[in-house]
LUMVOKE-380747 format. One record per residue (C-alpha): residue number from 1; residue in one letter; x, y, z. Coordinates in Angstrom, 1 decimal. Example, Ala and Ser with C-alpha at 12.3 -4.5 7.8 and 13.67 -1.06 7.14 Angstrom:
! residues 2
<r i="1" aa="A" u="12.3" v="-4.5" w="7.8"/>
<r i="2" aa="S" u="13.7" v="-1.1" w="7.1"/>
***
This chain:
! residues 183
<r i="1" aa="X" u="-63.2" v="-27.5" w="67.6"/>
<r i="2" aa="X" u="-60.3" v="-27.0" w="65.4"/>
<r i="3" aa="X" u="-59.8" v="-24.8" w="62.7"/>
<r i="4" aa="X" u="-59.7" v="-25.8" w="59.1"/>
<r i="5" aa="X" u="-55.9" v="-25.3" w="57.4"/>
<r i="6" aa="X" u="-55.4" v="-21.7" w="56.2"/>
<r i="7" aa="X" u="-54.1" v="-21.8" w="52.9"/>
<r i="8" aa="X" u="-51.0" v="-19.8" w="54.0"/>
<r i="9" aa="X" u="-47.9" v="-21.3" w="55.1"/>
<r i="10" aa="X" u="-45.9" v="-20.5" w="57.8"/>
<r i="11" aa="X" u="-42.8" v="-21.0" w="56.1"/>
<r i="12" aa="X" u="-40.6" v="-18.1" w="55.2"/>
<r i="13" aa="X" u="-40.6" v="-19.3" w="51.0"/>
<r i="14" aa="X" u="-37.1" v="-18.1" w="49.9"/>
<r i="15" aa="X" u="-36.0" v="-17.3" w="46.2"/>
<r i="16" aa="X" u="-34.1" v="-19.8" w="44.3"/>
<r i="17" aa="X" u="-30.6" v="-19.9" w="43.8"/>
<r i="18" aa="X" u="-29.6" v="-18.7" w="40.4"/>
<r i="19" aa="X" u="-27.7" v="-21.4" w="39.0"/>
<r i="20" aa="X" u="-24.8" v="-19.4" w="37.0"/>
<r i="21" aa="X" u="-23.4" v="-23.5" w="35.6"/>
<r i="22" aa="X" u="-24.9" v="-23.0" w="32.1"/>
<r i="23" aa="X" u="-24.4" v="-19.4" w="31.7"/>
<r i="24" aa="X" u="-20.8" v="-20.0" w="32.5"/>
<r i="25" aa="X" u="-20.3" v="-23.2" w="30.3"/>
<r i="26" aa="X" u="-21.7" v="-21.1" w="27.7"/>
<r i="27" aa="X" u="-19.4" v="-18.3" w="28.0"/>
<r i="28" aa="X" u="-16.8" v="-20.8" w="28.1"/>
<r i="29" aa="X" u="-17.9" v="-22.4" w="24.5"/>
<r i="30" aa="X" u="-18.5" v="-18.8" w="22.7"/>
<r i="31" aa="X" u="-15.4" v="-16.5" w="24.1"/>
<r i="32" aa="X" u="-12.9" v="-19.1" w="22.3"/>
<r i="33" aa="X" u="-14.9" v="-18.9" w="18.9"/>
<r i="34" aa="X" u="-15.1" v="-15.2" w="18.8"/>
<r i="35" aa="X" u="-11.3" v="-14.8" w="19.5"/>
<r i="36" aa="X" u="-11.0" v="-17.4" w="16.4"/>
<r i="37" aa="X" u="-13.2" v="-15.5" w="14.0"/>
<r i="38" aa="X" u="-12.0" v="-12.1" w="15.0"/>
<r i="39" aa="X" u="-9.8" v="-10.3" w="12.5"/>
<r i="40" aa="X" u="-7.2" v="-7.8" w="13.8"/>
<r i="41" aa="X" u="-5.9" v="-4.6" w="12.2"/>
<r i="42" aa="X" u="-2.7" v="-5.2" w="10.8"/>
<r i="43" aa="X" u="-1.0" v="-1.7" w="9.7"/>
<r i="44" aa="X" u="1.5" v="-1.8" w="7.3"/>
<r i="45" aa="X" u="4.1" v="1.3" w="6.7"/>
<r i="46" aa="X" u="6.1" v="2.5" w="3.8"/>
<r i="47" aa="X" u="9.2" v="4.4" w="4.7"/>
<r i="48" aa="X" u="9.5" v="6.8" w="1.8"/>
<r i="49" aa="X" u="12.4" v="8.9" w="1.1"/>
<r i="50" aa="X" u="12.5" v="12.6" w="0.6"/>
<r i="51" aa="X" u="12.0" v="13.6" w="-3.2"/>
<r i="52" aa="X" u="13.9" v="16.2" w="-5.1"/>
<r i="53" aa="X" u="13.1" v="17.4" w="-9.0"/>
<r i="54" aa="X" u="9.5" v="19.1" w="-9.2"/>
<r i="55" aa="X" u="10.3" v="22.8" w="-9.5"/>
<r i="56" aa="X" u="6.7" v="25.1" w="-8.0"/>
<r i="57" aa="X" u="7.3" v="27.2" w="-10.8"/>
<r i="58" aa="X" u="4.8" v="28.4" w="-13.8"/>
<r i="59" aa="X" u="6.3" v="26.4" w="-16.0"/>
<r i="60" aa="X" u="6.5" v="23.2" w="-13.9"/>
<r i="61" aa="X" u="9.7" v="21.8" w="-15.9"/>
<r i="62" aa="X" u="11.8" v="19.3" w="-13.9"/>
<r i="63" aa="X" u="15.3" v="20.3" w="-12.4"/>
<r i="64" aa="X" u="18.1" v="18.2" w="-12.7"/>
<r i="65" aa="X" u="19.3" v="18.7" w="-9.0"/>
<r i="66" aa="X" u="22.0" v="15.7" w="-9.6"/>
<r i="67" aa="X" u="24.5" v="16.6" w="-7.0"/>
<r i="68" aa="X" u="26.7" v="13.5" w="-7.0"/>
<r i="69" aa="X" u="26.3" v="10.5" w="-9.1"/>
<r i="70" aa="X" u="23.8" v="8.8" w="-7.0"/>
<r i="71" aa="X" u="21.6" v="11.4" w="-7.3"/>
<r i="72" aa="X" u="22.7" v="11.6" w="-11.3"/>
<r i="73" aa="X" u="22.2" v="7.8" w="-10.9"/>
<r i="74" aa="X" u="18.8" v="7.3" w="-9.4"/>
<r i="75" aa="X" u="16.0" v="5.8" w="-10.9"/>
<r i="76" aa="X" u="12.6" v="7.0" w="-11.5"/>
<r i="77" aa="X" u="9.4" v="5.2" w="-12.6"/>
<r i="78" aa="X" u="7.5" v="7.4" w="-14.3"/>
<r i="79" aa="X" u="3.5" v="6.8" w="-14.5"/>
<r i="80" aa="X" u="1.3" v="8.9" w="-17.0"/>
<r i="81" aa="X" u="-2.7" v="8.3" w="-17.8"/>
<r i="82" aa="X" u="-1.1" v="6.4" w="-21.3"/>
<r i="83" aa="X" u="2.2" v="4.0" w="-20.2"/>
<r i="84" aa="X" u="4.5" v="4.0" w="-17.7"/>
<r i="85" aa="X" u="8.6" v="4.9" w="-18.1"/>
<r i="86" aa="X" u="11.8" v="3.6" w="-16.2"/>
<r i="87" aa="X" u="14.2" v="6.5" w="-16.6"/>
<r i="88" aa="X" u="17.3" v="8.1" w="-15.1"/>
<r i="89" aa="X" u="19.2" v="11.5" w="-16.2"/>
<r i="90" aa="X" u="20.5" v="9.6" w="-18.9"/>
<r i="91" aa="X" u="16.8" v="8.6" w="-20.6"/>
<r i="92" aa="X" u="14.2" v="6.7" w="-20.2"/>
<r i="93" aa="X" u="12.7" v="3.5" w="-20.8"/>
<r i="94" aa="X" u="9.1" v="2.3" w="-22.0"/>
<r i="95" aa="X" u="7.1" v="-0.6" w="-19.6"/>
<r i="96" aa="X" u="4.2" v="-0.4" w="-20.8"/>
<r i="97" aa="X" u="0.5" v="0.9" w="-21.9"/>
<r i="98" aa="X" u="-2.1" v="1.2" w="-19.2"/>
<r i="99" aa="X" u="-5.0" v="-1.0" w="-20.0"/>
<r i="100" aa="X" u="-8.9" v="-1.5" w="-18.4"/>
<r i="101" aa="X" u="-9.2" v="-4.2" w="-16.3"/>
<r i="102" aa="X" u="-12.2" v="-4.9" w="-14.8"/>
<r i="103" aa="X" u="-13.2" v="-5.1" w="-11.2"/>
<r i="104" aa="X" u="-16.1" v="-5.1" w="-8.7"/>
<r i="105" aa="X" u="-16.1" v="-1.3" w="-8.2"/>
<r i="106" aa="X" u="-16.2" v="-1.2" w="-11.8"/>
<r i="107" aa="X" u="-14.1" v="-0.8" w="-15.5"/>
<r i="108" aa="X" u="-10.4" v="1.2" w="-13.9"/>
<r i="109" aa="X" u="-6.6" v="1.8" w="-15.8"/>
<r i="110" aa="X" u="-3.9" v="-0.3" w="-14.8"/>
<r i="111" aa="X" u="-0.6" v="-1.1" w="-15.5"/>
<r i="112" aa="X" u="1.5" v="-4.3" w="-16.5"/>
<r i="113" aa="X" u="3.2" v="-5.0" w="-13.3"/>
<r i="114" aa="X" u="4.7" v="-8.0" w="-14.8"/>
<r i="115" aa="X" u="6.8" v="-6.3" w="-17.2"/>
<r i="116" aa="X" u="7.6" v="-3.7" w="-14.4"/>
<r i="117" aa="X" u="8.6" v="-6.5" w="-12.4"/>
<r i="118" aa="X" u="11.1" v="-8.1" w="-15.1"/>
<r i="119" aa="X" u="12.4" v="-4.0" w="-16.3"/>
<r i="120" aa="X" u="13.0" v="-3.2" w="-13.0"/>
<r i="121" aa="X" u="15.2" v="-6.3" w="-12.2"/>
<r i="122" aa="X" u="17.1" v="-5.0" w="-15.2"/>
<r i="123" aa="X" u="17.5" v="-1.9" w="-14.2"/>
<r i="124" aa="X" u="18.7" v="-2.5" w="-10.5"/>
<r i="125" aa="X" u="21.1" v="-5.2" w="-12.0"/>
<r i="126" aa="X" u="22.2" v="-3.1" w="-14.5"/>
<r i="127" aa="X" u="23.0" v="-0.4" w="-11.9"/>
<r i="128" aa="X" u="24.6" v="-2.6" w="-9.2"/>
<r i="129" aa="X" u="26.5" v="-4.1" w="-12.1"/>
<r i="130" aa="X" u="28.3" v="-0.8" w="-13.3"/>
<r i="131" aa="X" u="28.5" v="0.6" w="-10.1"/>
<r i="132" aa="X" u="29.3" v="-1.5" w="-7.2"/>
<r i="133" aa="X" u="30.1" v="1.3" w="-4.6"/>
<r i="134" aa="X" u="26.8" v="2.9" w="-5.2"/>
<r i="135" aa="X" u="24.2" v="1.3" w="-2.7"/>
<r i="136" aa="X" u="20.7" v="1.4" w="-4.9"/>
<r i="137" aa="X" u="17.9" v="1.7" w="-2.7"/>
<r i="138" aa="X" u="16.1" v="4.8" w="-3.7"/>
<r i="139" aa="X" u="13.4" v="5.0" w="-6.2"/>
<r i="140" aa="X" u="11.8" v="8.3" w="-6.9"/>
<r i="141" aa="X" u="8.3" v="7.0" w="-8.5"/>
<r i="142" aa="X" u="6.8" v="10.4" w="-10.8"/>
<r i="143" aa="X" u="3.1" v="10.4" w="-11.6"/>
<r i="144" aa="X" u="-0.1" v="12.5" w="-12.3"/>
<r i="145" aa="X" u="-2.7" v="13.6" w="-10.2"/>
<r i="146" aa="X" u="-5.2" v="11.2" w="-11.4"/>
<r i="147" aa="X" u="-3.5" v="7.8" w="-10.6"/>
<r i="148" aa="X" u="-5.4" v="5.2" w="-8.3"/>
<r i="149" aa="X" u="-4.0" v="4.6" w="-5.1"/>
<r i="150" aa="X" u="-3.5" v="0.9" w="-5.5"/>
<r i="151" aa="X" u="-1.3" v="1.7" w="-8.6"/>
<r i="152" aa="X" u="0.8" v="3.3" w="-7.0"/>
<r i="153" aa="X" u="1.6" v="0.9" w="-4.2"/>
<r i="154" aa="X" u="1.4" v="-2.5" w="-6.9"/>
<r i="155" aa="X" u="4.9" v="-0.2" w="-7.9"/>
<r i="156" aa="X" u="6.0" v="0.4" w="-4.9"/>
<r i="157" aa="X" u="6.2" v="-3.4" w="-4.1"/>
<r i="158" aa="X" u="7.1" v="-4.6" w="-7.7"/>
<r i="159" aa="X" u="10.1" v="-1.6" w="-6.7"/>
<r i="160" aa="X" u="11.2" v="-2.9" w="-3.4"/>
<r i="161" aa="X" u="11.0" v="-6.5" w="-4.4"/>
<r i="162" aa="X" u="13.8" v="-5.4" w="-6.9"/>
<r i="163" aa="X" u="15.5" v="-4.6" w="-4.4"/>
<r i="164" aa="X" u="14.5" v="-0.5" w="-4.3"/>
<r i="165" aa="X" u="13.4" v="-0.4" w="-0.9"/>
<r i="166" aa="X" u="13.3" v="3.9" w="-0.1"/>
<r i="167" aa="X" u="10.9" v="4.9" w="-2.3"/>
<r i="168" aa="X" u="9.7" v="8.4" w="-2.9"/>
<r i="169" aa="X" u="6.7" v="9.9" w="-4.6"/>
<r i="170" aa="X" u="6.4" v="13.2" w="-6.5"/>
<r i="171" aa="X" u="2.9" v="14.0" w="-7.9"/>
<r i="172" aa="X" u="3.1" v="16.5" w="-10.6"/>
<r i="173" aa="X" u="0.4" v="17.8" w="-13.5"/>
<r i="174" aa="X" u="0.5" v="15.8" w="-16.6"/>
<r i="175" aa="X" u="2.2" v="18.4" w="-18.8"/>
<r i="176" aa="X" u="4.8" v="17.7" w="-16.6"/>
<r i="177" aa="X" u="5.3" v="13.7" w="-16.0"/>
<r i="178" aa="X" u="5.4" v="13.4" w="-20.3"/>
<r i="179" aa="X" u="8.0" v="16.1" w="-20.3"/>
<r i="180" aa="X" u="9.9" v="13.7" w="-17.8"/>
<r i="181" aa="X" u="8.9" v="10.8" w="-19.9"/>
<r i="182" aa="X" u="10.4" v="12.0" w="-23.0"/>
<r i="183" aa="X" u="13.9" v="13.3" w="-21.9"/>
***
């Protein structure tokens, strides 16, 4: 008599195939979107020329190191915790009064860069004006300690949209930027 069936069968059962298609079509819809949402670093630099004028000393006075008349002749933008100046060796100019302005990271001092914007347009016309063999590039901006970050670079680019493109930056104590400001 024959056996009954075993419930084995013979047949080597082999795995199945992976089928990569939809993993690949996916791949295929997703890398393009991430490359179009990604944001890439973009780095900015600020040449800034060297700065001359803030003695070490005790006393911390300026120097008037005025070489030639470019030196004589070169502005400064002077920033204290109250306004902000435009001066050279021959005096100086008000701007403006800092104010609050309010933002996310909370109440902090600014400064009119609008009228910056108009005085220094003055200024560098005024200069170029006057004296057409002198090439006006340098700005020496002069400020205190205590001065946000952003301040300082909102007059660096009101400066070099003027058409001062070398700035430089002298931080010096307070006693000494208001000395500056009232010469």
């Amino acid at each position: 008599m024959a056996q009954a069936a075993s419930k084995r069968s013979h047949r080597k059962k082999h795995p199945p195939q992976l089928d990569l298609l939809p993993v690949m079509n996916l791949f295929c819809v997703i890398i393009p979107f991430l490359l179009l949402s990604a944001s890439f670093l973009e780095i900015a630099t600020i040449t800034m020329a060297p700065t001359q004028g803030i003695r070490q000393g005790a006393t911390g006075a300026t120097t008037n190191l005025a070489r030639s008349e470019e030196e004589r002749l070169q502005p400064k933008v002077i920033m204290t915790s109250q306004e902000m100046f435009i001066g050279t060796t021959a005096g100086t100019m008000h701007v403006c009064y800092t104010f609050r302005e309010q933002r996310p990271e909370g109440e902090v001092l600014t400064y009119d860069f609008d009228s910056l914007a108009v005085k220094i347009n003055d200024v560098y016309n005024e200069l170029s004006r006057a004296y057409p063999s002198i090439d006006f590039s340098k700005i020496t901006i002069l400020t205190v300690e205590e001065t946000r970050y952003d301040n300082i670079i909102r007059t660096i680019d009101v400066c070099a949209d003027a058409g001062f493109d070398e700035p430089g930056l002298q931080v010096a104590p307070a006693a000494t930027v208001n000395r500056a400001a009232q010469q």
